[in-house]
C-alpha positions as CSV (number, residue, x, y, z in Angstrom):
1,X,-68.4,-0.8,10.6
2,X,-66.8,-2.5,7.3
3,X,-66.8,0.9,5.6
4,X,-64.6,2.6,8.5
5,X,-62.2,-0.8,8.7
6,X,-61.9,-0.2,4.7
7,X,-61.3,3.4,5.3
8,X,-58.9,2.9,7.6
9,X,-57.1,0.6,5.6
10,X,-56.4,2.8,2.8
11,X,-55.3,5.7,4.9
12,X,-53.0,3.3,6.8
13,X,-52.0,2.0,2.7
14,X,-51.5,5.9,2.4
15,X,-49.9,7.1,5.4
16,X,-47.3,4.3,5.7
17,X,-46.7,2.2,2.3
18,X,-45.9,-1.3,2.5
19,X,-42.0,-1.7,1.1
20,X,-42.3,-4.6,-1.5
21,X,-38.5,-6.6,-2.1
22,X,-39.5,-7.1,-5.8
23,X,-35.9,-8.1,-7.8
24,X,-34.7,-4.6,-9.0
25,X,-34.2,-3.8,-5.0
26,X,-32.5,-7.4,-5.0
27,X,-30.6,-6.7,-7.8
28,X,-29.5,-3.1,-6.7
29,X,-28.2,-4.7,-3.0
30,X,-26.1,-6.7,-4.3
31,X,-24.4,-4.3,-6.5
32,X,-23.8,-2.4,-3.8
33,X,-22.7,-5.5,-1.9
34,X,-20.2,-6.2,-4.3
35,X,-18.9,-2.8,-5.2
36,X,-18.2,-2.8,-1.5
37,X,-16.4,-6.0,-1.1
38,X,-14.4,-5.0,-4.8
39,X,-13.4,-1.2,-3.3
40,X,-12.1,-3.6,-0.3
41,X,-10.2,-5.9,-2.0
42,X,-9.0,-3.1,-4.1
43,X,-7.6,-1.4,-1.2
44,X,-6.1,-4.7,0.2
45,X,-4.0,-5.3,-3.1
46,X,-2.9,-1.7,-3.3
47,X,-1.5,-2.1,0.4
48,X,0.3,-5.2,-0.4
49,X,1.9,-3.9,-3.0
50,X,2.8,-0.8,-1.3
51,X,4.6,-2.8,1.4
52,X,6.0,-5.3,-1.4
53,X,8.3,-1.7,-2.9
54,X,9.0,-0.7,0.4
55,X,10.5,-4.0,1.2
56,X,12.5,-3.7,-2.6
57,X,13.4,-0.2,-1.3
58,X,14.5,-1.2,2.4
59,X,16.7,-3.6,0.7
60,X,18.4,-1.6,-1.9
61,X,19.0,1.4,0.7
62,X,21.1,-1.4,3.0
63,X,23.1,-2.6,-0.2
64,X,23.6,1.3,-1.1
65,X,24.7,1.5,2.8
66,X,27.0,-0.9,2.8
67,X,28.5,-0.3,-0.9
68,X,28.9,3.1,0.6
69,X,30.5,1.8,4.0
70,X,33.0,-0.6,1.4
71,X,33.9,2.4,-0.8
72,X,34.7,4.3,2.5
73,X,37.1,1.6,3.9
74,X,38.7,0.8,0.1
75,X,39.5,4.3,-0.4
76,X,41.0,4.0,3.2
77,X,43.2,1.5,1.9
78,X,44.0,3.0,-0.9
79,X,45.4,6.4,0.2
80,X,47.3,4.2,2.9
81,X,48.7,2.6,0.1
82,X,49.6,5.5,-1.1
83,X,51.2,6.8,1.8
84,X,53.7,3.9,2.1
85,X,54.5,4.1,-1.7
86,X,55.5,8.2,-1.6
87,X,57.5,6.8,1.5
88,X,59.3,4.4,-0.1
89,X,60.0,5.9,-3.2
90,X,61.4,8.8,-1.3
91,X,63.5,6.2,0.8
92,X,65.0,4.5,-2.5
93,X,65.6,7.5,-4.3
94,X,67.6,9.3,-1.5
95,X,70.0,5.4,-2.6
């Protein structure tokens, strides 16, 4: 009876081996652990500074918009100003 309990020990030690957690499988989890959590924080800073230059750029395309919208309404002025000067130098020359 001890023989077969021994026998069947080793074919069960055989057929399914006990897993030992000896420190190199330790070691190797918690690289993986932190290569995970450094690939995520990798990805968080590279977001944040994705939306940091899109912010920079939002801004400088509203100051290009309204440097644009100022040129517009100075050149308005300017060919008004134009306009009334051709009319009155033809009214003081006619003098």
């Amino acid at each position: 009876m001890k023989d077969k309990e021994e026998l069947l020990e080793a074919v069960d030690e055989l057929l399914v081996p006990k897993k030992k957690l000896d420190a190199k499988y330790l070691l190797l989890t918690y690289l993986v652990i932190v290569f995970v959590i450094g690939l995520a924080f990798f990805k968080i800073y590279i977001h944040q500074q994705i939306y940091y230059e899109s912010r920079k750029i939002a801004k400088l395309r509203n100051e290009r918009d309204l440097l644009k919208e100022e040129n517009r309404v100075i050149k308005s002025a300017v060919e008004s100003m134009r306009f009334k000067n051709q009319i009155a130098d033809t009214i003081f020359e006619e003098d």
